[in-house]
N, C-alpha and C positions, 0 to 999 in steps of 0.2 A: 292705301293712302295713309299717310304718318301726318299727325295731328299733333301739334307742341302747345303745349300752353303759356303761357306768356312770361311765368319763373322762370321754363328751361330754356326762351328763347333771351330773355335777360342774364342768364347764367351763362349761357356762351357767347353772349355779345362779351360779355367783361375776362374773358377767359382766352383774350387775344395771343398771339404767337410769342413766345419768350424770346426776347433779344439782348438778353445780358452779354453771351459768350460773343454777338454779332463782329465785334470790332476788335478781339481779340482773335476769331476765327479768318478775319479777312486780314488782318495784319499777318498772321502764321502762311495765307495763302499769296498773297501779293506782295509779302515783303522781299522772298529772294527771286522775286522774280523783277522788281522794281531795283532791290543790288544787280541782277545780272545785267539786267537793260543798261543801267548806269556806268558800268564796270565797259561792256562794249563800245557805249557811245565815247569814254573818255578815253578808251583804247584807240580808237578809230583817230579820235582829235590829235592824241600826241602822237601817231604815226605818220599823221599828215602836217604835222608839225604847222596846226592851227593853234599857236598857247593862245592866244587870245579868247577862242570860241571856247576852248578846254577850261580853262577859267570861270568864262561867263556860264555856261552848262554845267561846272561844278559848285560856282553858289549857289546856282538854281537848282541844283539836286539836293545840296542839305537845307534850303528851305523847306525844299518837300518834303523832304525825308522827317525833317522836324513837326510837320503839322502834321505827317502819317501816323508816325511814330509817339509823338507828345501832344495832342488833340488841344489838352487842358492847357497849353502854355499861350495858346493865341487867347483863350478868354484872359487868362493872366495879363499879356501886353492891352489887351482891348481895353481895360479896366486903368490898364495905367495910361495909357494914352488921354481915357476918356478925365481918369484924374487930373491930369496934367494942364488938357485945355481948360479944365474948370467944370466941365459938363457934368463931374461925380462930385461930390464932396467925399473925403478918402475917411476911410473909416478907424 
């Protein structure tokens, strides 16, 4: 039976999973695969000669794409937004 003492059981509570590379490693795995999804679906639209739906499915892809891609720009707008209505004071 293994017996810890209460340093080494404190030293690996604090010695948690490193997640630095996490959003860099899932952007590299999800990103062409979220191009290829997109790339079909608006293929699909303009053959069935939906520009409408093709349109609305391609702002909504570079929004995504923008908050996959650039994380840090929605706290950007969040900040100016919350400027704007008054709720920050802008620094």
């Amino acid at each position: 039976m293994l017996s810890h003492t209460a340093a080494e059981l404190i030293a690996a509570a604090n010695n948690g999973p490193d997640t630095k590379g996490l959003a860099t490693w899932l952007q590299n795995i999800f990103g062409p695969l979220f191009l290829s999804i997109v790339g079909i679906v608006a293929l699909f639209f303009l053959f069935t000669r939906e520009i409408t739906r093709f349109i609305q499915f391609l702002v909504l892809a570079i929004v995504i794409a923008v908050v996959f891609y650039f994380p840090e720009s929605i706290v950007s707008i969040a900040n100016g937004v919350a400027t704007a209505l008054g709720f920050k004071k802008s620094s």
